[in-house]
N, C-alpha and C positions, 0 to 999 in steps of 0.2 A: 567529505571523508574519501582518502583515498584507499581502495580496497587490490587487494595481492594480487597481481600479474606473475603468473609462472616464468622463469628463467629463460624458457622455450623460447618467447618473444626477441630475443637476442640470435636467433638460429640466421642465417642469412637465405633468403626465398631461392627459391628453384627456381635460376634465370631462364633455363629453357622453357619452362611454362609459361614465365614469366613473356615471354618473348612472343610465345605462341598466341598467347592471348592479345599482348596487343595486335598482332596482325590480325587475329580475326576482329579488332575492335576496326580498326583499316576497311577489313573484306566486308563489314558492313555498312560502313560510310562510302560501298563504291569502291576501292582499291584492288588491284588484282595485285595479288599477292602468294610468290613462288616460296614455299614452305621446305628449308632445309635446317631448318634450326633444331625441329626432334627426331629420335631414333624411331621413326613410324613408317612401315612397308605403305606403299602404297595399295597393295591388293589386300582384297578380300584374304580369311580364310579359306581352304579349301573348300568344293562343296560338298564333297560327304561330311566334314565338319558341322554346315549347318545343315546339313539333311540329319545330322545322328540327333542336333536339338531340336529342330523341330518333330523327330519323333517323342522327343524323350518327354514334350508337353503333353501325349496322351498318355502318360503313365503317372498314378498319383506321389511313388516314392518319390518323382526327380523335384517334386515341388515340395519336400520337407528339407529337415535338419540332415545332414550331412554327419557321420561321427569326426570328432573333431580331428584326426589326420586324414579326411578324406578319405571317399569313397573304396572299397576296397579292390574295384574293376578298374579302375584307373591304377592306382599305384602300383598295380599289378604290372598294367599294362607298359607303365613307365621303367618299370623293374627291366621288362622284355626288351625294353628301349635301348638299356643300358647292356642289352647282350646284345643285339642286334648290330651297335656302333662299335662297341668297345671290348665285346667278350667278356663282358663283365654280368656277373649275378647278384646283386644286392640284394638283403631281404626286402620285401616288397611291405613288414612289419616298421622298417623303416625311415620310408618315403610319407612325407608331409604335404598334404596340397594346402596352399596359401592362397588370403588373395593378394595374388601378385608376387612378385617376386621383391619386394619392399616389403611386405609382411614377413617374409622369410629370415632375410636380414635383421627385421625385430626381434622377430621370435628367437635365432639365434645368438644375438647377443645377448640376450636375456637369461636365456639356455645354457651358455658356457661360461659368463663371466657377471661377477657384480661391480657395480656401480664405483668408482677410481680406480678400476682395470686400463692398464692400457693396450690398445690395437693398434698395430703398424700397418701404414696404408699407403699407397703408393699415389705419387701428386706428378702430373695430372690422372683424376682418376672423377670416378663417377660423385657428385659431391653428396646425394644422400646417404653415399655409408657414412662420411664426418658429419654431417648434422641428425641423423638419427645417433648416431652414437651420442653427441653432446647430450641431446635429447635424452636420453636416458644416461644421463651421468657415467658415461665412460670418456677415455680420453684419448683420443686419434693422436697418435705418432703419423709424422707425414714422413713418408722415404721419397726422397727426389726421385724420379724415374726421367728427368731429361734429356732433350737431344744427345748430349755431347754422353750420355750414359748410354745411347742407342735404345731410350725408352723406357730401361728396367730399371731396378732399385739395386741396390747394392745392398746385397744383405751382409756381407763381410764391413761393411762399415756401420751396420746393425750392432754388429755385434762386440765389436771394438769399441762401442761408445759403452759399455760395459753395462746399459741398461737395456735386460731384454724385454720386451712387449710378452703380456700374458696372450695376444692373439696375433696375427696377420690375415691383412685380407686383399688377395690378389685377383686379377680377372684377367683372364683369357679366353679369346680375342677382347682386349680391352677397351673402354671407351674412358676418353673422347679419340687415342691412337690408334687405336686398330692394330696394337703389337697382339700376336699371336705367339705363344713361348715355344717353342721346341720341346721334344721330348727329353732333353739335356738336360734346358732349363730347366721344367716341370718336376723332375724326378731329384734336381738339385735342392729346387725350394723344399720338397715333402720331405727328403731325406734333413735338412738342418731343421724345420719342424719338430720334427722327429729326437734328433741328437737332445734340442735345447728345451724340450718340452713345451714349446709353442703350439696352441693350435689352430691351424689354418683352416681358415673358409675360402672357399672357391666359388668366385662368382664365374661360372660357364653358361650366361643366358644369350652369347654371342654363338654360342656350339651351332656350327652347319652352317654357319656365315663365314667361312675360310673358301681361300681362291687357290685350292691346290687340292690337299687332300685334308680330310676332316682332321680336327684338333683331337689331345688325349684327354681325358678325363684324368683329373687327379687323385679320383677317386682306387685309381689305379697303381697308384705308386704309396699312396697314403690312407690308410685302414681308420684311421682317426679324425679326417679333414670332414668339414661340413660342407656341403657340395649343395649351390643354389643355380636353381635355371627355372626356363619361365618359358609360356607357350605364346609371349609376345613377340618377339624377334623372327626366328626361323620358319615357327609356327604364322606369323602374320596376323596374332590374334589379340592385340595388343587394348581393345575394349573389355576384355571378358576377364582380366584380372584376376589372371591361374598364373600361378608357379608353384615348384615343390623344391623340396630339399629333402637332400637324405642323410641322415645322420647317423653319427655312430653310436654303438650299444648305448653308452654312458649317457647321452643328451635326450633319446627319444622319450622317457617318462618326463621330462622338466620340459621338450617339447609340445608334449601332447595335455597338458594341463594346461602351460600356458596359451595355448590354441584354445584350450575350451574355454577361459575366463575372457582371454581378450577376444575374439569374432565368432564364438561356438563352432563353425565350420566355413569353408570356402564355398561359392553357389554350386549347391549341388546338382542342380540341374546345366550350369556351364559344366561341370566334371562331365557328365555324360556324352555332351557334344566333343568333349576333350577326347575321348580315349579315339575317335574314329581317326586323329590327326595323325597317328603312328602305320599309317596304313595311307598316307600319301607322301613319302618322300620322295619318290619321284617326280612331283609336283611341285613340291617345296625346294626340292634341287634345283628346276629350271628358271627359279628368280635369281640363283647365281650369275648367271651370264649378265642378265641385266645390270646386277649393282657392280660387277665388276669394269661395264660398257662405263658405267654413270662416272666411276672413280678413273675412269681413265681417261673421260672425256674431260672433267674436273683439271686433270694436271695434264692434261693437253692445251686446255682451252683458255686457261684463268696466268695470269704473267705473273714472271718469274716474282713481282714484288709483293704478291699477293700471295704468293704461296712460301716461298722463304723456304727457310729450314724444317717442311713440314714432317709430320711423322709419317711410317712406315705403309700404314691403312692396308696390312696383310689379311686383315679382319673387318667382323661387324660391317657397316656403313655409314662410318665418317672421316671425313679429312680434318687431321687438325692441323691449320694453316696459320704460318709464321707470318704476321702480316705486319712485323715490326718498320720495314721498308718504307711502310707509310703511315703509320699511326703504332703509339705506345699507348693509348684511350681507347680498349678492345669494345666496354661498353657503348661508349659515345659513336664510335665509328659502326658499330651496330647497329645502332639505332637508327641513325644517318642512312644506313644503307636498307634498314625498313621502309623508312619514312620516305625518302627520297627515289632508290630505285627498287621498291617494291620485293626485296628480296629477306626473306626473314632467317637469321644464321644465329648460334649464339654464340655468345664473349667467352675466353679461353679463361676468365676469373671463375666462373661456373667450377670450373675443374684445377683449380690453383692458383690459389688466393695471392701470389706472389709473383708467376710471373707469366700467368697467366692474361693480362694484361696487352700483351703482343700477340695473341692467340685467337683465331675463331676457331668453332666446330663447326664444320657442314655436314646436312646428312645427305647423303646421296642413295638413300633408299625411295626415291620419288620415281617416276616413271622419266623414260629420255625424254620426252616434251618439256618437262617442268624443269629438269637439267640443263637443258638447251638454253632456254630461255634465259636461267637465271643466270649463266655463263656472256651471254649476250650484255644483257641489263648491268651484270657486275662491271664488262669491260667498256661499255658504252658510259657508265658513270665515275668509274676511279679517276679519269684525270681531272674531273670536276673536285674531288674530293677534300684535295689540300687546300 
């Protein structure tokens, strides 16, 4: 008898994890192995971060249930966040703590659209917004956002195809490019939002990883946008699986029910080591200089056939590199370049499924030692390659 498999089984796997793991299956059979394949700071948290959890173990509320939007010191505090960068006041009644910023993403597509909705998404882009949406029965519109487009989608040819998307979901500083939108852009995308009755999500969990000055929120141009960010990235807290989103009037009751069926709450006792991290940005500023060293030693160091027609990397911490020069098998040559010189990156299929193919992502959120290195290792083995 053969008994029902869910459609889900057809999702295709998360290569970067995928990826990561085989290297640590490598880093246990003995392989040393230089890790640029996920979006993972190298440091710690701040330490008032974990000095706020380690208090928060002698107190018995931080070891219960959570109300299902999260604690209300936090959200609060996240609220102050958003004046603090942006002059902005949102009610702090409509700030969500998730776990993670992939619970966010659930809970919002679930929150604003049903099942044969379709969302426009911008390729290359992060690929579990397209497999969780599959996942739950919606249908991802892909917008080209390539080189010769200088990264972004064209929404004017959105809109000409005279089918418009019930959602869009865009990211600034984006991965796997590291396009950063301008305030032009930004206030462009919310305002045609706006006109066509589209509503936009804004992935901003790259915020405070820009190499100039800090990015806008679109929260600021757009009253109605669903706005997700995560205390993974900027933060450096990328085990503790917090993000929030804040939503507008309309979404925060279909929000806050669907939080309480699907995880009742996010760990309430990570929310309290959470709040102390809005009270180290000066700390979290000074791994700037680093990843900005990391990206620049990257396209210093790595030749021209390796890098190609790479993207802009004005964000976040990764390089997406055109490595068409020498291989159109982005997987294979990944692999190869695990296996062989110890260097763990992942395939540009991850992030578009079409041309992707010619493409790695590096992260260059590791420390310069592990930069160096893999810069070395990369150049020392390409001409082995072909």
């Amino acid at each position: 008898m053969t008994l029902k498999i869910g459609k889900t089984n057809q999702i295709p796997a998360f290569l970067a994890m995928q990826v990561m793991q085989n290297a640590q299956h490598l880093e246990a059979a003995g392989q040393d192995i230089k890790h640029l394949e996920v979006g993972q700071p190298s440091t710690p948290p701040p330490a008032a971060v974990s000095r706020a959890l380690t208090a928060a173990l002698d107190h018995t509320a931080a070891h219960g249930y959570s109300v299902a939007l999260g604690q209300p010191v936090l959200r609060q505090r996240i609220a102050a966040h958003y004046q603090d960068w942006y002059g902005l006041s949102p009610d702090w009644n409509h700030i969500a703590i998730t776990p993670g910023s992939s619970l966010g993403f659930a809970i919002s597509f679930l929150a604003a659209f049903d099942a044969g909705d379709h969302i426009a998404i911008a390729t290359p882009g992060y690929p579990a917004y397209r497999n969780l949406m599959v996942a739950l029965g919606l249908v991802p519109d892909l917008l080209p956002a390539r080189a010769d487009q200088h990264w972004m989608p064209d929404l004017d040819a959105l809109e000409s195809s005279g089918n418009l998307p019930d959602g869009i979901l865009l990211a600034s500083p984006a991965n796997p490019t590291g396009v950063v939108m301008s305030d032009d852009d930004l206030q462009t995308v919310c305002g045609w939002c706006a006109r066509h009755g589209v509503r936009l999500i804004m992935d901003e969990i790259y915020h405070g990883l820009t190499y100039g000055r800090r990015g806008s929120s679109a929260l600021q141009f757009n009253q109605n946008a669903i706005i997700i960010n995560s205390f993974s990235k900027y933060f450096c807290m990328t085990g503790w699986r917090l993000g929030w989103v804040i939503f507008p009037d309309d979404l925060v009751d279909n929000a806050e029910k669907i939080s309480q069926n699907l995880f009742i709450s996010a760990s309430t006792i990570n929310q309290y080591g959470a709040v102390a991290a809005f009270d180290c940005y000066a700390e979290l500023d000074a791994h700037l200089p680093r990843y900005e060293e990391n990206r620049d030693s990257l396209l210093r160091g790595l030749p021209s056939e390796f890098l190609g027609q790479h993207a802009p990397a004005d964000g976040a911490f990764y390089l997406y590199a055109d490595i068409s020069a020498v291989s159109t098998d982005a997987v294979a040559f990944a692999q190869r370049l695990l296996n062989e010189a110890g260097v763990a990156v992942t395939p540009g299929v991850d992030f578009d499924r079409a041309e992707g193919v010619r493409y790695l992502r590096l992260s260059y959120a590791g420390s310069h030692a592990t930069i160096s290195t893999a810069i070395e290792r990369i150049n020392r083995w390409l001409p082995t390659a072909g």
